[in-house]
CHARMM-style PDB file with segment names, atoms N, HN, CA, C and O in Angstrom:
ATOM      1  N   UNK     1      -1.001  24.808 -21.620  1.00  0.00      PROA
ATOM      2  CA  UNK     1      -0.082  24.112 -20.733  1.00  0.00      PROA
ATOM      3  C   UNK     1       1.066  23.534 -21.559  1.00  0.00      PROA
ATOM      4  O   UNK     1       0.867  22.974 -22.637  1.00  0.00      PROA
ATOM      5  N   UNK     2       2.134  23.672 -21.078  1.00  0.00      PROA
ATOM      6  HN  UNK     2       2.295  24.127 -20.203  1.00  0.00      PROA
ATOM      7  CA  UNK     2       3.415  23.134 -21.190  1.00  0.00      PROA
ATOM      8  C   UNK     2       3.445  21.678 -21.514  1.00  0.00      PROA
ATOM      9  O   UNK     2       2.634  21.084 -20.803  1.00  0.00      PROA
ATOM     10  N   UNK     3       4.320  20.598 -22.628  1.00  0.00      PROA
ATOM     11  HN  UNK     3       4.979  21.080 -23.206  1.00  0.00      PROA
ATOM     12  CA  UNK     3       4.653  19.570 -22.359  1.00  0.00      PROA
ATOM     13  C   UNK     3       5.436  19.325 -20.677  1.00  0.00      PROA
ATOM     14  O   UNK     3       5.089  18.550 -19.786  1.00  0.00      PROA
ATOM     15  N   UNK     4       6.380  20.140 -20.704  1.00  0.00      PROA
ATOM     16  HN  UNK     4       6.662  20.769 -21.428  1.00  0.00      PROA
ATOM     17  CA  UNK     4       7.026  20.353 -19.685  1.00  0.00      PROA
ATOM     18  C   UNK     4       6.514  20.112 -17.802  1.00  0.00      PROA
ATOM     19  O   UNK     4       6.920  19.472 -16.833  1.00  0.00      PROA
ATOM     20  N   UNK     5       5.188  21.266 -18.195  1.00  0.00      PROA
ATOM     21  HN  UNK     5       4.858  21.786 -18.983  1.00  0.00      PROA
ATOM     22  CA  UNK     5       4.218  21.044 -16.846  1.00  0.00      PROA
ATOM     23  C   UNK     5       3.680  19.715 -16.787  1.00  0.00      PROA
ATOM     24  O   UNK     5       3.714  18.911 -15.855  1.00  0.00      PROA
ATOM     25  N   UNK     6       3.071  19.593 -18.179  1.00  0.00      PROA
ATOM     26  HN  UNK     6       3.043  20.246 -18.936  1.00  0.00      PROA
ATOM     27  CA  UNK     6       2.290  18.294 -18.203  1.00  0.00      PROA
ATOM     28  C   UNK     6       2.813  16.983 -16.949  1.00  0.00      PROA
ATOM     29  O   UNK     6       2.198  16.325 -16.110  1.00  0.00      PROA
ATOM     30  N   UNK     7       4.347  17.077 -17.412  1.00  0.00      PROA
ATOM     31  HN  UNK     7       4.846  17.612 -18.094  1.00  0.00      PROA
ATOM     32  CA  UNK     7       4.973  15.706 -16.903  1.00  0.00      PROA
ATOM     33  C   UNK     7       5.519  15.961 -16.041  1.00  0.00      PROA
ATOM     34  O   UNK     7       6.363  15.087 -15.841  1.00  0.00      PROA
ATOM     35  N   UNK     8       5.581  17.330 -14.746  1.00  0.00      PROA
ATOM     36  HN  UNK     8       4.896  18.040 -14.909  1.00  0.00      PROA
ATOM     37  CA  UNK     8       5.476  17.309 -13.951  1.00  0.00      PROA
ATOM     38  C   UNK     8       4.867  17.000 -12.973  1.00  0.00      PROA
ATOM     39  O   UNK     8       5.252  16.710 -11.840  1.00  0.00      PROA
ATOM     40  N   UNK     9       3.240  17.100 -13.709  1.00  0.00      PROA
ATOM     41  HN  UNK     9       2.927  17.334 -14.630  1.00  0.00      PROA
ATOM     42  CA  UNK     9       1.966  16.800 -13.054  1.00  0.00      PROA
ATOM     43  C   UNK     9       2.164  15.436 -12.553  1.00  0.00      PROA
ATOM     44  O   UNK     9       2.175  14.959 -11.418  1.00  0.00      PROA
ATOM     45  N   UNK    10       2.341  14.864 -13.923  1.00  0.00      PROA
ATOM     46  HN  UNK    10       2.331  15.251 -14.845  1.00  0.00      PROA
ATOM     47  CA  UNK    10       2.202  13.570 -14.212  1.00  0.00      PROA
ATOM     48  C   UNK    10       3.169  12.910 -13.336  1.00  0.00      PROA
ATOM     49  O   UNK    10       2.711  12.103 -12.528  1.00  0.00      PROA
ATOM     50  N   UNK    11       4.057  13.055 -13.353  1.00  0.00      PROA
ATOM     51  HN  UNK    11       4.429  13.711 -14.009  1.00  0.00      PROA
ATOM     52  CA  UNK    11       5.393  12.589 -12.122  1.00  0.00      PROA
ATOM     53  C   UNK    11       4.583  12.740 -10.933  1.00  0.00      PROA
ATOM     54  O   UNK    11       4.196  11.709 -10.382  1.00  0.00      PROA
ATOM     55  N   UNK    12       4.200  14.105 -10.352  1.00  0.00      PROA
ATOM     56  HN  UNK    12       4.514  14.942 -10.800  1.00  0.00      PROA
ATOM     57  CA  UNK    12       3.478  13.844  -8.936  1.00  0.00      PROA
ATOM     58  C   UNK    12       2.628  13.043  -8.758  1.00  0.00      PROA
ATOM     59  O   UNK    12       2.480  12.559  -7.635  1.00  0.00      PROA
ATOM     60  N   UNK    13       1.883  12.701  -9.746  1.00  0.00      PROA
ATOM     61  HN  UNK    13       2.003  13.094 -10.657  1.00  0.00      PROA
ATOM     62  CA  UNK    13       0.629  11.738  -9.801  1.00  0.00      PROA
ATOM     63  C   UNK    13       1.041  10.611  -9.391  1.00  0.00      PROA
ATOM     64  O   UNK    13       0.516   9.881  -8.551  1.00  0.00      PROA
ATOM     65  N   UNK    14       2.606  10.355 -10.365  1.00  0.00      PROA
ATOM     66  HN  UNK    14       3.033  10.948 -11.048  1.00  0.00      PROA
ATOM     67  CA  UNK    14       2.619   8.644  -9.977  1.00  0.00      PROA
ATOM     68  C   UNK    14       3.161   8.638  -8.489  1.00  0.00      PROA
ATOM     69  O   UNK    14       2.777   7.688  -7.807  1.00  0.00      PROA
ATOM     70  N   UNK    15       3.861   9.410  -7.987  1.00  0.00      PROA
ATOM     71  HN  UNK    15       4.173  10.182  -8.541  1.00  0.00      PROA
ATOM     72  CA  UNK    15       4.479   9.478  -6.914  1.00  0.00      PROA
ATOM     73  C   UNK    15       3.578   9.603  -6.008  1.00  0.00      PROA
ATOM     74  O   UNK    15       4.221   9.702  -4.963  1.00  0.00      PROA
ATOM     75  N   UNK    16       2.344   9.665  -5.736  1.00  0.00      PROA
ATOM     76  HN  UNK    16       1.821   9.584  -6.585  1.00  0.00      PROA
ATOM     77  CA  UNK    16       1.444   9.579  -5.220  1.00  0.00      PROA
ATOM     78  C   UNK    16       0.873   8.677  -4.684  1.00  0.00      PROA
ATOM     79  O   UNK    16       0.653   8.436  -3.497  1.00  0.00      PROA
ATOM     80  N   UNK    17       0.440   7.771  -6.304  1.00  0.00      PROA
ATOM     81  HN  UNK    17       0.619   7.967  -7.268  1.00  0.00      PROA
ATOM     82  CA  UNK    17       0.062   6.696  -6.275  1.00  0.00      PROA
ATOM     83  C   UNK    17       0.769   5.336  -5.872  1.00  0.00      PROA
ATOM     84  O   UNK    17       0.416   4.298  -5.312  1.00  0.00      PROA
ATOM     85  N   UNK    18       2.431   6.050  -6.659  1.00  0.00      PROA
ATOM     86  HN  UNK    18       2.718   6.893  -7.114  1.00  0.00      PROA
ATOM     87  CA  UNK    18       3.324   4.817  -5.426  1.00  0.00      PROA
ATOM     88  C   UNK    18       3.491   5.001  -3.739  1.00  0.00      PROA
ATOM     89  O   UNK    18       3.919   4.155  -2.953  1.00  0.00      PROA
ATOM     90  N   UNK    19       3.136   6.029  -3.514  1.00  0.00      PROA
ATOM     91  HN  UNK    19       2.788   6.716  -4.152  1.00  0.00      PROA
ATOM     92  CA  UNK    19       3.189   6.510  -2.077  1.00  0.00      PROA
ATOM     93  C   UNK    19       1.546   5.396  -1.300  1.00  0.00      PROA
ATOM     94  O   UNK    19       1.501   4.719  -0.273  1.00  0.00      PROA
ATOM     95  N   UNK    20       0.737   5.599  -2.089  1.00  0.00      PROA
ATOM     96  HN  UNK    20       0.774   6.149  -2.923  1.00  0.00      PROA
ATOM     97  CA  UNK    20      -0.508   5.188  -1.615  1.00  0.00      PROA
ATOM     98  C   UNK    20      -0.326   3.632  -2.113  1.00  0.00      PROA
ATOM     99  O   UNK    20      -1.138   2.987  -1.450  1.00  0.00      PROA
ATOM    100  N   UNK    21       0.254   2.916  -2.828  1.00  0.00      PROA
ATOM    101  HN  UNK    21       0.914   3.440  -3.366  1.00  0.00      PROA
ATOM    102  CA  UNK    21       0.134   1.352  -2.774  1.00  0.00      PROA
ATOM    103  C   UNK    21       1.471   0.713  -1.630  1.00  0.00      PROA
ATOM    104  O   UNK    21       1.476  -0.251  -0.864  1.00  0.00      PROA
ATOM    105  N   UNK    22       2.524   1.763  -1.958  1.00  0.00      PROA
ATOM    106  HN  UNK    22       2.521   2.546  -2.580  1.00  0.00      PROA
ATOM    107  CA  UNK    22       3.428   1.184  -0.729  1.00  0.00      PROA
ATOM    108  C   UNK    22       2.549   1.351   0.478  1.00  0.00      PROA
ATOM    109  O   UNK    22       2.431   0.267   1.049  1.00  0.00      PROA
ATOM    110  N   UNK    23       1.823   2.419   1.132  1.00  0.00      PROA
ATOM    111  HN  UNK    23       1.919   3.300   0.668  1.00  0.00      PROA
ATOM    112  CA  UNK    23       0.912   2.102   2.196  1.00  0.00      PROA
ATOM    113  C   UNK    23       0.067   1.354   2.142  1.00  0.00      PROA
ATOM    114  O   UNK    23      -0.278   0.999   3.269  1.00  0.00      PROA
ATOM    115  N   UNK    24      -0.736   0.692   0.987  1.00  0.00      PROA
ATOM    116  HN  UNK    24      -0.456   0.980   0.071  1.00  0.00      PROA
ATOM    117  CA  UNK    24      -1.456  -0.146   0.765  1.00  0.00      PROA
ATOM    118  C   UNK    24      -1.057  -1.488   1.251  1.00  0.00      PROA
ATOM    119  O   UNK    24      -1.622  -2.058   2.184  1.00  0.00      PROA
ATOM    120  N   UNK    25       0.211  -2.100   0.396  1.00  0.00      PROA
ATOM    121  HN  UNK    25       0.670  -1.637  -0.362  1.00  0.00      PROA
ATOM    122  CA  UNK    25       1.370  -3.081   0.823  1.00  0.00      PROA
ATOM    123  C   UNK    25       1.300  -3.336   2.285  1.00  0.00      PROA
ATOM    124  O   UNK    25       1.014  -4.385   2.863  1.00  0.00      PROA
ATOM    125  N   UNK    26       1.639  -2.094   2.805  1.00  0.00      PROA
ATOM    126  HN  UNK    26       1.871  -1.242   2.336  1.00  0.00      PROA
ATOM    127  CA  UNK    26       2.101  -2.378   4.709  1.00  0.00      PROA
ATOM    128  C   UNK    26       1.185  -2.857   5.312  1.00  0.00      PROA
ATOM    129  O   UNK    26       1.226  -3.874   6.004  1.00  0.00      PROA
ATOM    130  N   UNK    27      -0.049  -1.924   5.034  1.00  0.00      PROA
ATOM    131  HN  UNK    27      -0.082  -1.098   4.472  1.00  0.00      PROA
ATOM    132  CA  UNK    27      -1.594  -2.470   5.436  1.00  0.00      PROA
ATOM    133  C   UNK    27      -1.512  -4.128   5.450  1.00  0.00      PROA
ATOM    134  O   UNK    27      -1.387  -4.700   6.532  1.00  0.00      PROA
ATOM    135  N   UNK    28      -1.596  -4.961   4.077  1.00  0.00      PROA
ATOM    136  HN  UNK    28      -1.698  -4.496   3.198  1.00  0.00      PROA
ATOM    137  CA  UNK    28      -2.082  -5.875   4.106  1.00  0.00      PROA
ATOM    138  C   UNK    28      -0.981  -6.741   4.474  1.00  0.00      PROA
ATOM    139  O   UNK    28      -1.202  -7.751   5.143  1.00  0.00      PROA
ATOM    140  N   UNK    29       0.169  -6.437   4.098  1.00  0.00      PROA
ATOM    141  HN  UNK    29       0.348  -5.617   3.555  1.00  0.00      PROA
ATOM    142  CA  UNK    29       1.251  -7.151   5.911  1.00  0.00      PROA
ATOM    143  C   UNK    29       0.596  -7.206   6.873  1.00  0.00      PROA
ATOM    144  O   UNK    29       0.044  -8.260   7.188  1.00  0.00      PROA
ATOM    145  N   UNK    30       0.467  -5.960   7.679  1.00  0.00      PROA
ATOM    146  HN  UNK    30       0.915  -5.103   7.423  1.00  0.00      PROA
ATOM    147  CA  UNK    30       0.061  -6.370   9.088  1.00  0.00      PROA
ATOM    148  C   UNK    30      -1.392  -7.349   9.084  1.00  0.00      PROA
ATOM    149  O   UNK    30      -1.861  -8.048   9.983  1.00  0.00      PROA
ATOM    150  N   UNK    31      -1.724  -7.168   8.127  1.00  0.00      PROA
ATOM    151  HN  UNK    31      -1.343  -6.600   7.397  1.00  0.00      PROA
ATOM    152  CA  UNK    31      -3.582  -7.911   8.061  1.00  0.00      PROA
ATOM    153  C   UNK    31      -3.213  -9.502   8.057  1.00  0.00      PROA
ATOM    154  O   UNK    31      -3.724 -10.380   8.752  1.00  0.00      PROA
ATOM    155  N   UNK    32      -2.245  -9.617   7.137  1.00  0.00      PROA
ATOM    156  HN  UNK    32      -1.830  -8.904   6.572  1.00  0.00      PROA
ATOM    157  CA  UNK    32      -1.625 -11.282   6.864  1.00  0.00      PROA
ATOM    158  C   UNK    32      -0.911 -11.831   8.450  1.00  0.00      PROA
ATOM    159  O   UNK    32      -0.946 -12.907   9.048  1.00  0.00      PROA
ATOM    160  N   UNK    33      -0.224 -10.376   8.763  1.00  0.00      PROA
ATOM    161  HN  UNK    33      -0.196  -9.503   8.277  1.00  0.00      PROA
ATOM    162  CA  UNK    33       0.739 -11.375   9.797  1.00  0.00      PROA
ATOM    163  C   UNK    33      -0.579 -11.697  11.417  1.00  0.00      PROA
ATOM    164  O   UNK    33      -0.526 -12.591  12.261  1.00  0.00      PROA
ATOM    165  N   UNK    34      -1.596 -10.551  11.271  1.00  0.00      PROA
ATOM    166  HN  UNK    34      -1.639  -9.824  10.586  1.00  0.00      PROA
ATOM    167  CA  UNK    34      -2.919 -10.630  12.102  1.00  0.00      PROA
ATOM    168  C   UNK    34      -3.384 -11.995  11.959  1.00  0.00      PROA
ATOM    169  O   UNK    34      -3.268 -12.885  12.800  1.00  0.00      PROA
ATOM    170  N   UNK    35      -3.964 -12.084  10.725  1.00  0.00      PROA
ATOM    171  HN  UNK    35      -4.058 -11.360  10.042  1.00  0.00      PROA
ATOM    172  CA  UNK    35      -4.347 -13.430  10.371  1.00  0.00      PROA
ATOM    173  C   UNK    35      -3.976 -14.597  10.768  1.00  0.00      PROA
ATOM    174  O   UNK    35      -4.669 -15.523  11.189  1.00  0.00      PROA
ATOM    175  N   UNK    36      -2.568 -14.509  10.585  1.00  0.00      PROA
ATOM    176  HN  UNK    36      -2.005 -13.757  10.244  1.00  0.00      PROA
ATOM    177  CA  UNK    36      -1.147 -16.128  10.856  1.00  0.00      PROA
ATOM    178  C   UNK    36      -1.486 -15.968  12.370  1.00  0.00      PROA
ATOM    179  O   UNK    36      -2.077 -16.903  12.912  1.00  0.00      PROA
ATOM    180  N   UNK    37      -1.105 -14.671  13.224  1.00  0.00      PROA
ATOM    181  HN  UNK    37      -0.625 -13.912  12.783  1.00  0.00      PROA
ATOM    182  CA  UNK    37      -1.435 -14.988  14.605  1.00  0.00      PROA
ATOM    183  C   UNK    37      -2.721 -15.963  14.821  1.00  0.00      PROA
ATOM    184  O   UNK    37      -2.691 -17.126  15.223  1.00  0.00      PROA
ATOM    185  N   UNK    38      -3.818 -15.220  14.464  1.00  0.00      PROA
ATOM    186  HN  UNK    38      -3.843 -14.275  14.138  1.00  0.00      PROA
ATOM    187  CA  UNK    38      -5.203 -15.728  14.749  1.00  0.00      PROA
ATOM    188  C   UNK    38      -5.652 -16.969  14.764  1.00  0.00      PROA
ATOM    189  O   UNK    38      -6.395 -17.636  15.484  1.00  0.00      PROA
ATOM    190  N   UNK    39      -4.892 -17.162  13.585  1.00  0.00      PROA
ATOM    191  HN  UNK    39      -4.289 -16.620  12.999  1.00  0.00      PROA
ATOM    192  CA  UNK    39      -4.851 -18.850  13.190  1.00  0.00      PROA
ATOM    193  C   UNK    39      -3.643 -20.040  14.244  1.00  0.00      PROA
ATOM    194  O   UNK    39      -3.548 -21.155  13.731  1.00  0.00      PROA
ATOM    195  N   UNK    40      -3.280 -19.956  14.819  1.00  0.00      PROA
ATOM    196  HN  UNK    40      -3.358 -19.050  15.236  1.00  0.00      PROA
ATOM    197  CA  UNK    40      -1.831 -20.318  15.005  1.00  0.00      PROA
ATOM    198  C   UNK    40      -2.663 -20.185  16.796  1.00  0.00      PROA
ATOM    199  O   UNK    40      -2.691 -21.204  17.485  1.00  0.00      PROA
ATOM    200  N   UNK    41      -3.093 -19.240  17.184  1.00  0.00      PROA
ATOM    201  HN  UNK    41      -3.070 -18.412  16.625  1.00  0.00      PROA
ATOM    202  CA  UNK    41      -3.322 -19.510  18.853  1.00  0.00      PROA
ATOM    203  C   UNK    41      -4.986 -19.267  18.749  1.00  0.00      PROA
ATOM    204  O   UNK    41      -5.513 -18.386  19.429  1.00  0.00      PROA
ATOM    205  N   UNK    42      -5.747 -20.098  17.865  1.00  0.00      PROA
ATOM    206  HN  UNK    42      -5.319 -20.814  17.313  1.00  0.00      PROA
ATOM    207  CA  UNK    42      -6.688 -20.601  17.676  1.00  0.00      PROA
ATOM    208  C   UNK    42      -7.301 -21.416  18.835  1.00  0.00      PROA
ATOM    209  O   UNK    42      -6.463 -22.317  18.854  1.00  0.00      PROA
ATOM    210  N   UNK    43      -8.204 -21.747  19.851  1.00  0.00      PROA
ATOM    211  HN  UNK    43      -8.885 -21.015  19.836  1.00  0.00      PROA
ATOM    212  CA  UNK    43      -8.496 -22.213  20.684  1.00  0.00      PROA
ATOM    213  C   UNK    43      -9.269 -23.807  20.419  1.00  0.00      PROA
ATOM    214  O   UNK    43     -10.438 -23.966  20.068  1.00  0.00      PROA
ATOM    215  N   UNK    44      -8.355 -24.786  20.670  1.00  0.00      PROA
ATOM    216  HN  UNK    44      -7.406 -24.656  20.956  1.00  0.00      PROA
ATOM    217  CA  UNK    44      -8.724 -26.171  19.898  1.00  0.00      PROA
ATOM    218  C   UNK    44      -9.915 -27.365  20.743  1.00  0.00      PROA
ATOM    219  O   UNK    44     -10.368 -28.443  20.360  1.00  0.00      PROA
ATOM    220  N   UNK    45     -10.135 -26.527  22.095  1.00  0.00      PROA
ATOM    221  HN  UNK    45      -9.767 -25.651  22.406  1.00  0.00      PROA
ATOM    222  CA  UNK    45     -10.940 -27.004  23.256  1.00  0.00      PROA
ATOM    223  C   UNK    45     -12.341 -27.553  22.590  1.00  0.00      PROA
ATOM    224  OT1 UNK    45     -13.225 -28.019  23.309  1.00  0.00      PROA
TER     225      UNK     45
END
């Protein structure tokens, strides 16, 4: 194998992995902003 290929690989890899933590990220937005709701119209009866 190529240096060349090598760091092609390697480029897709990270691009991957930034693909999968930016979805990671969004996930735990919506989980936080879930949360703030939950908390916030909490039933105080």
């Amino acid at each position: 194998m190529s240096n060349e290929h090598i760091l092609r690989a390697f480029d897709r890899d990270l691009e991957a992995v930034q693909a999968m933590i930016l979805k990671m990220g969004g996930l735990v937005e919506t989980a936080l902003a879930d949360a703030a709701r939950a908390v916030d119209s909490r039933d105080e009866a």
